[in-house]
N, C-alpha and C positions, 0 to 999 in steps of 0.2 A: 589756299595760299596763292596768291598773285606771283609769276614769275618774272624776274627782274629781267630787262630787254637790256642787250648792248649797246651800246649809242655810239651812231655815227654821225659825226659832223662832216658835212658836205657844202662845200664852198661852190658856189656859182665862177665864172670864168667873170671877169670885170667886162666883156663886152657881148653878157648875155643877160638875156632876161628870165630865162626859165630852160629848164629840162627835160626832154619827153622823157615819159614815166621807165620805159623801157630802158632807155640807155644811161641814167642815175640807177636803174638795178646792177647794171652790166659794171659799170665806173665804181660803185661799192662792191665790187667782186663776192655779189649775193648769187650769182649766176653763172653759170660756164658759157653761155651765149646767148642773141639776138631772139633766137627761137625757143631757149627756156623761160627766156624773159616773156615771152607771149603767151606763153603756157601758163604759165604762173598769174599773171594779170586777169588770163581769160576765164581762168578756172575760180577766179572770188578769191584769192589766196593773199590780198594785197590790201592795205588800206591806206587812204589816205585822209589824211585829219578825223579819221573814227570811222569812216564810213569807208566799205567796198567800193573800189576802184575796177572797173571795167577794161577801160580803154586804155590803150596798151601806149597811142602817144600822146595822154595826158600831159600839158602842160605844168609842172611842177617847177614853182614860183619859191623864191626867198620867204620863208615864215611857217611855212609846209611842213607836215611829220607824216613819213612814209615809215607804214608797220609791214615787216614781211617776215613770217617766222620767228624769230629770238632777236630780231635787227630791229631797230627804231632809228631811222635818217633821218638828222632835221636839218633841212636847206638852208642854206644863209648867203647874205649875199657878200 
């Protein structure tokens, strides 16, 4: 049985255009800091749009669904 993931809707700032991956973890208080956030990305622990996310200051754009643990963030603008 498929686990239901919590959804967080995540608002972009009106005079931005994307999020590094790191600091949309830190801003949905998935993380206690800058450097777990690195941990977690570096370690495969992270996906974005279905696919493992590496890099830690991936740009993360309005349309985006970031999976991390029991969390599902979908960016919007």
């Amino acid at each position: 049985m498929a686990r239901k993931l919590n959804r967080i809707v995540f608002t972009l700032r009106e005079d931005e255009d994307f999020i590094p991956l790191i600091s949309l973890l830190k801003a949905c208080d998935l993380v206690y800091s800058g450097a777990e956030a690195q941990e977690v990305v570096t370690a495969g622990m992270v996906l974005r749009n279905g696919e493992v996310e590496y890099r830690k200051r991936a740009k993360i754009t309005a349309g985006e669904v970031i999976v991390f643990e029991n969390y599902e963030i979908e960016v919007e603008r």
